[in-house]
N, C-alpha and C positions, 0 to 999 in steps of 0.2 A: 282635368284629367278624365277619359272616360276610361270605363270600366275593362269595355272591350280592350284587348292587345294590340297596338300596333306597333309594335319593338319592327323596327325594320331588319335585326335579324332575324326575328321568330318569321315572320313573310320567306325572307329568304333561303332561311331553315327548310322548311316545310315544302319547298320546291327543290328541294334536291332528288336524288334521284332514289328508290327504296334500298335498292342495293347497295351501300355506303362501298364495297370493297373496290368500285371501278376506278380508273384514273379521272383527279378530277382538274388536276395541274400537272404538266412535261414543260419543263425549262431547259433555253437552250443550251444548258450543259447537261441535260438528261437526265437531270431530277426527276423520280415520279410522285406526288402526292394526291392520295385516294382522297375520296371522301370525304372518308371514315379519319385522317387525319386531319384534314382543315375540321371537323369538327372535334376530336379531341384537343386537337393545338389551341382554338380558340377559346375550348373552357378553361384550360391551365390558364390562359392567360388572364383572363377573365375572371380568376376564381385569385389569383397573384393582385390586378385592380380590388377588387373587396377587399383583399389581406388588408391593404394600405390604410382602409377607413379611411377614403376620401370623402369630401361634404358630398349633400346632391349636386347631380350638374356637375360636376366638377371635367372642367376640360384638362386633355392628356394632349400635349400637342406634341409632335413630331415632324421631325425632320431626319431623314436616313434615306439610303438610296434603295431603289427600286427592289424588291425580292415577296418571292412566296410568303415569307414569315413578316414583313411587313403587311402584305394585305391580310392574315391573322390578326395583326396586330389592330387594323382597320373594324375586322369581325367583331374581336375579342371586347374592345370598346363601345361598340352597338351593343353585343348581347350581354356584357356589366350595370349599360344603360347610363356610362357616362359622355362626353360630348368630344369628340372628333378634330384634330385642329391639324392642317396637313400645314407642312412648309416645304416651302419650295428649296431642294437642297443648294440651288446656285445662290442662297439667302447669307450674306454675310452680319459680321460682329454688330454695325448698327441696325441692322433689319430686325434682326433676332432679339437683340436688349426691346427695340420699341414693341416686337410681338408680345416677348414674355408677359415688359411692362401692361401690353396692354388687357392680354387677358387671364391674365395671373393664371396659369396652368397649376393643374397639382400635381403632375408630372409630367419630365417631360423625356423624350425620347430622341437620341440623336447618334450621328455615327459617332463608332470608338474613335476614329482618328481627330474628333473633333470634339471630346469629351470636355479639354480640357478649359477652350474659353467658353464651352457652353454652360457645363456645371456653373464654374463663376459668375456667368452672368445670370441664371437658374438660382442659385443658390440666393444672393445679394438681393435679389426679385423675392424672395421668397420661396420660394418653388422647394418642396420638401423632397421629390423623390425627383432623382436624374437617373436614366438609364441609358443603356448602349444597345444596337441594334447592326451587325456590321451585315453584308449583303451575302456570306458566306458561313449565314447561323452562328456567327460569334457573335458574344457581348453577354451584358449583364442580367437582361430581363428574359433572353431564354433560359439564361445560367439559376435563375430564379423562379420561372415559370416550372420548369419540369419539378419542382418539389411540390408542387399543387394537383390535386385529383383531377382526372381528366371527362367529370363528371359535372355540369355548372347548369341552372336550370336559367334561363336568360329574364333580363328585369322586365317587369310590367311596366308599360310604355304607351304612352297615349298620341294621338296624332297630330296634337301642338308641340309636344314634349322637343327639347333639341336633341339633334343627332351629329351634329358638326355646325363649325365653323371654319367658312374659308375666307383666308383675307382679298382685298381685291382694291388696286391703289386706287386714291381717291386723283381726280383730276386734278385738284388742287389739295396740296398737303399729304398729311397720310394716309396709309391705309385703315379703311375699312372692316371688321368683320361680318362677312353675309351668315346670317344665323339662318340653319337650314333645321326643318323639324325631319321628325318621321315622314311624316304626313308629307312631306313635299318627297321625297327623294322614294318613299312608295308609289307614291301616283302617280310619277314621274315614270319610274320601271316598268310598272303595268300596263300604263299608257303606250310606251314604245314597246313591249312585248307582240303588240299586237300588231302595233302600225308598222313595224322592222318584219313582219311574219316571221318572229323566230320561230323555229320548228323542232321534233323530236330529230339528233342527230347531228343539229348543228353544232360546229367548234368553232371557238372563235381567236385568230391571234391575236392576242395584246401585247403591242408595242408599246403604247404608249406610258407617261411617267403616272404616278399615283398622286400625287399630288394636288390637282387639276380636276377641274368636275369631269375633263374627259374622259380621264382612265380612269379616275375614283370609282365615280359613278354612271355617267353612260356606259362605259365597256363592262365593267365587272358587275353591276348591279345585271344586265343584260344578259351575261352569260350566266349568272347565279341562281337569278330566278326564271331560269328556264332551263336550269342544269344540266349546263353545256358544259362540259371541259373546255379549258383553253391553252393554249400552246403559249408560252409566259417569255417574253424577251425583257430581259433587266436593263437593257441599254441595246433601241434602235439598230437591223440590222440589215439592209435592205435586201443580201442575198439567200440570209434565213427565211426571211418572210417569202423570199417565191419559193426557196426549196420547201416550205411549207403549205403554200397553198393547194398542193395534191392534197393536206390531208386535212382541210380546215374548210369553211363557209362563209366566216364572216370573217373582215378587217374595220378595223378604223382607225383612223390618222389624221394629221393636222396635213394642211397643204404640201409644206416642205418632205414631208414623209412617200408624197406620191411623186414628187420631183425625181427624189433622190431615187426609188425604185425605175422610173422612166431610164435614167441612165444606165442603166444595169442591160445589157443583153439575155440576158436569160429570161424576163420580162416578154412574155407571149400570149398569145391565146391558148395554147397548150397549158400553157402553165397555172395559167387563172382558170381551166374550163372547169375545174371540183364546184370552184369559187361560188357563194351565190347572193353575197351582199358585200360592195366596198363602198364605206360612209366614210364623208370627210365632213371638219369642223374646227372650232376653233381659230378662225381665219378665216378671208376670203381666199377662196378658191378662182386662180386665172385660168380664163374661159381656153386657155392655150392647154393649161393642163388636163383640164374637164376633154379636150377632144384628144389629143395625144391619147390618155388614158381607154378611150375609148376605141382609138384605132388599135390600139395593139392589145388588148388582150377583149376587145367584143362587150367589155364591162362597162355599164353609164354609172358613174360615181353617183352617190348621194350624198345632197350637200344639204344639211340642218345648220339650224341656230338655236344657241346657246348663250347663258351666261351665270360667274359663279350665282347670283343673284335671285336666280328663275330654274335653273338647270334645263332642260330642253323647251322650247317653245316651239321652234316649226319644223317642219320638215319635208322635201320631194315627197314625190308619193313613192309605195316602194314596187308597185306594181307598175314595171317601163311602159303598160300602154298607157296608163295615167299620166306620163309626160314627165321625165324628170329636167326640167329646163336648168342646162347651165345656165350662172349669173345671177338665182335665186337662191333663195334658201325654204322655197316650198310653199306651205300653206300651214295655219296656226291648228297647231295640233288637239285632237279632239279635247276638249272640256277648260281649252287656253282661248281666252278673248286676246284680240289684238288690233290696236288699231294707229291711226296716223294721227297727229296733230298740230294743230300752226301754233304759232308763238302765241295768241294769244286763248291758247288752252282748247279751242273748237275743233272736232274731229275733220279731218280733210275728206274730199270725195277721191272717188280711185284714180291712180293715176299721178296724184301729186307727193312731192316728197315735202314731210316732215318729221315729229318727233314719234316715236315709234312706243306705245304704252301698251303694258300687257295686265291681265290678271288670270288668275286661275289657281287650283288646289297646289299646283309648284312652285308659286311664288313666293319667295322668304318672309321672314319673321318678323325682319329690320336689322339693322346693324346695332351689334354687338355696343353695347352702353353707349348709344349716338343716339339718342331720341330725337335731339332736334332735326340730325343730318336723315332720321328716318321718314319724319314726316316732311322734309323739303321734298323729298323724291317720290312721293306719293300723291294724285290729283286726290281734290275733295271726297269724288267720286269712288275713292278706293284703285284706281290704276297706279302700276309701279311706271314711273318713268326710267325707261332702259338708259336713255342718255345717247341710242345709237339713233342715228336718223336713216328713214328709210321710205319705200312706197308698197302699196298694194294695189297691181294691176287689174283689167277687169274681171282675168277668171279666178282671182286672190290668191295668184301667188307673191310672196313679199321679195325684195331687193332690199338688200342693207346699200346706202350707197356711203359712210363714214358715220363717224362718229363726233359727236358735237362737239366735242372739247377737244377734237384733233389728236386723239390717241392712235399710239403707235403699234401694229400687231407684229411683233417679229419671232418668226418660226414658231407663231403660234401661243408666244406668250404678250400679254399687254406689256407696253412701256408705254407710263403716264409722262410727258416730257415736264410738267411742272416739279414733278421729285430729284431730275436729273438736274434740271435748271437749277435748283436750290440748292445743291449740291455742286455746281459748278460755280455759283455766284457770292459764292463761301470762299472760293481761290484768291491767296494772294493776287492783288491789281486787276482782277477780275472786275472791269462795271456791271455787265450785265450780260444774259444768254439767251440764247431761244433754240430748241432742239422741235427740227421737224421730221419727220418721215419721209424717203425718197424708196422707188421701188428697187427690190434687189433681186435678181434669179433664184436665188438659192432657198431666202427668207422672208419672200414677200418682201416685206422693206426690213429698213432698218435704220437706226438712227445718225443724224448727222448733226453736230455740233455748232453753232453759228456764236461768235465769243467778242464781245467788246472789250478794249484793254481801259482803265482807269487813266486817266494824263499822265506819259513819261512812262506807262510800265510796260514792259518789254515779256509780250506773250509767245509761247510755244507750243500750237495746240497736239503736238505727239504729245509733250508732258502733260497736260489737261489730261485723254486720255488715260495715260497711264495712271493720273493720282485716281483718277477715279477708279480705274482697277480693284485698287487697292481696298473700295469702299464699298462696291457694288458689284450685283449678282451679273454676271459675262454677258447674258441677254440686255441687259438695259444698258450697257455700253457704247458709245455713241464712234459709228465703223470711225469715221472721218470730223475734224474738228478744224473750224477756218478762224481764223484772227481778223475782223472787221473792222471800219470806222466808224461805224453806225448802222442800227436797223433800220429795214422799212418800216415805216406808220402811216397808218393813214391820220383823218384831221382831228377823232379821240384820241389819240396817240397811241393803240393801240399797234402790236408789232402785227404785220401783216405777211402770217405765215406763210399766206397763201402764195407769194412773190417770191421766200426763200426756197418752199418744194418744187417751183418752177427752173428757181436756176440752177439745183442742185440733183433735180432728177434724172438727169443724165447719167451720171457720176459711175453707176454700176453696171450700165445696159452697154 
């Protein structure tokens, strides 16, 4: 612990703006919240977590939909100085039992309409306090926050200390949790402060979900600590967002987010000319969109890389005579090493694709009580293995070109096809599955089902689908599901993906 503070509130604090009374959030139902409230609301909250006499460290995870009083609720947890845990609200009954179990929250936070099997499964875990959070300031923990002084002096915090934990599915088996310190997710902000040229003036719209390092923290830490206002959408709206861009600077979106505005007419150079940064991420970006985007409203996207693990590593440059090249994800961002390497562990020269390893002040802590799964993922050397494969051309800028374990990106969220499989090969007369990724318009790709039947049993791959509905989050859903007589393999017997994305790639273009 050092002495000095690095509470990556008190950072974000201390860049607000002097005059607390200005607007510091307008939602698009025309909420306005100063300042001077996001910093009262956080100490209640804040000062509500102490009440509790939680242990140190003690993680408050959450799950609830998008709203101002969640990202408080985000604050409130930084400046108590306990540890962060976002869940993805498309996260159902077994997702949520395996998170609790695995990181024993000491509270936990969910919507009212979903109190009832979460408490139960909270409660049985252990989990002493459950609270409600609904996206229209109802529920139990503002009902309980406003009894507390709006006065809270935030924890002394060191730049190893944890700040969150986000989960992130394992390629094989479960998920993961990426322990994120102070210290990564500050030098992380400060570093893109600089490199984004945010500037006095700038707003910035946030669309995107909170959940995700996207919104959590590239967009909000970005607008925070350079006390931007931002124009706050609770749920994606592609015609709010132009009718807002007369009075905003900055956006950022996952790919499908720039699609879905493409379709919209009102989408111009007019309309973008306030405009003076749109970053995409979380996804590869199709070089169709990257020009599109570019024709009609004069704006060249920037497209960075990320992951929950690392939080930003590269990025375009943000100055367009620097060269923003579609099809990249830029150059490795100041004080972040990065390099390629072949299978057997040697760094590549330029040019060639292999495993893509990074290190720097943003790279995590390790996963959440997985010591051993921590040091498989890390060289001798101290490099995190990303797991994504990639190259660095001769003027360094990097190309993701996939991801080694054949993970699926759909509208910007991962689906690990090993968790779906397992999950499908649980089904009555089920032999065996293989889900691969084919491309989609809408989502980048999205998943497709490929299903063996057992001898004599008689499959239906609509009802696959549906049972898994019933068990998993709507993104990891597999669009289409085919009844086969057998996989491809090659002569390891291994199933041979690569032949199913071939003949199934068609399917949505």
């Amino acid at each position: 612990m050092h002495n000095d503070d690095q509470n990556l509130f008190s950072a974000l604090r201390a860049a607000l703006p002097e005059d607390l009374s200005g607007i510091a959030v307008e939602t698009d139902q025309g909420a306005t919240y100063s300042w001077r409230d996001l910093d009262r609301a956080t100490a209640m909250i804040a000062n509500l977590l102490q009440s509790l006499e939680l242990p140190e460290g003690a993680r408050i995870a959450v799950q609830v939909e998008k709203s101002v009083e969640a990202l408080m609720l985000y604050l409130a947890t930084l400046r108590a100085g306990y540890v962060f845990l976002p869940l993805n609200t498309a996260y159902q009954s077994a997702e949520i039992e395996y998170f609790i179990a695995n990181a024993e929250p000491a509270v936990v936070v969910c919507s009212p309409k979903n109190f009832g099997w979460v408490s139960k499964i909270a409660f049985q875990a252990g989990t002493r306090n459950v609270f409600t959070l609904g996206e229209d300031r109802s529920g139990t923990l503002l009902d309980r926050a406003v009894h507390h002084g709006d006065v809270h002096t935030p924890a002394v915090r060191g730049r190893d200390d944890l700040a969150a934990i986000l989960y992130t599915s394992g390629t094989t088996g479960r998920s993961k949790g990426a322990m994120l310190t102070h210290g990564n997710l500050l030098s992380n902000a400060q570093v893109l402060k600089d490199y984004w040229g945010w500037q006095p003036g700038d707003v910035l719209i946030h669309a995107l979900p909170i959940f995700h390092v996207h919104g959590l923290f590239v967009a909000l830490h970005g607008a925070l600590i350079n006390g931007s206002p931002m124009l706050w959408l609770n749920k994606f709206d592609p015609q709010r967002v132009i009718a807002w861009m007369p009075r905003a600077t900055v956006f950022m979106g996952v790919p499908t987010l720039y699609t879905r505005m493409l379709a919209e007419p009102a989408l111009t150079r007019e309309a973008a000319r306030h405009m003076r940064l749109f970053i995409s991420g979380s996804a590869p970006l199709l070089i169709e969109t990257f020009n599109a985007w570019r024709e009609r409203t004069g704006h060249t996207i920037l497209e960075r890389y990320g992951m929950s693990e690392t939080v930003m590593l590269t990025s375009n440059p943000y100055r367009p005579e620097e060269g923003r090249r579609g099809g990249t994800v830029g150059f490795p961002l100041p004080g972040v090493g990065l390099r390629v390497a072949g299978d057997d562990g040697r760094e590549l020269p330029a040019g060639e694709i292999g495993g893509i390893q990074v290190r720097g002040p943003n790279v995590f802590k390790g996963y959440w009580r997985m010591p051993e799964k921590t040091a498989e993922e890390f060289t001798a050397d101290g490099w995190f293995k990303t797991g994504d494969v990639g190259k660095v051309d001769e003027r360094g800028y990097v190309t993701i070109v996939g991801r080694s374990k054949d993970l699926i990106i759909s509208g910007g969220y991962n689906v690990y096809p090993a968790e779906i499989e397992g999950y499908i090969n649980e089904m009555p007369g089920v032999a065996e599955s293989a889900l691969v990724g084919v491309p989609h318009p809408d989502f980048g790709e999205v998943g497709v089902a490929v299903v063996v039947p057992k001898p004599g049993a008689r499959l239906d791959g609509e009802a696959i689908v549906a049972a898994l509905k019933a068990q998993l989050a709507n993104f990891k859903i597999p669009k289409r599901c085919f009844v086969v007589d057998d996989l491809p393999r090659n002569t390891m017997g291994k199933v041979q993906k690569n032949l199913l994305r071939d003949q199934h790639k068609a399917l949505f273009g």
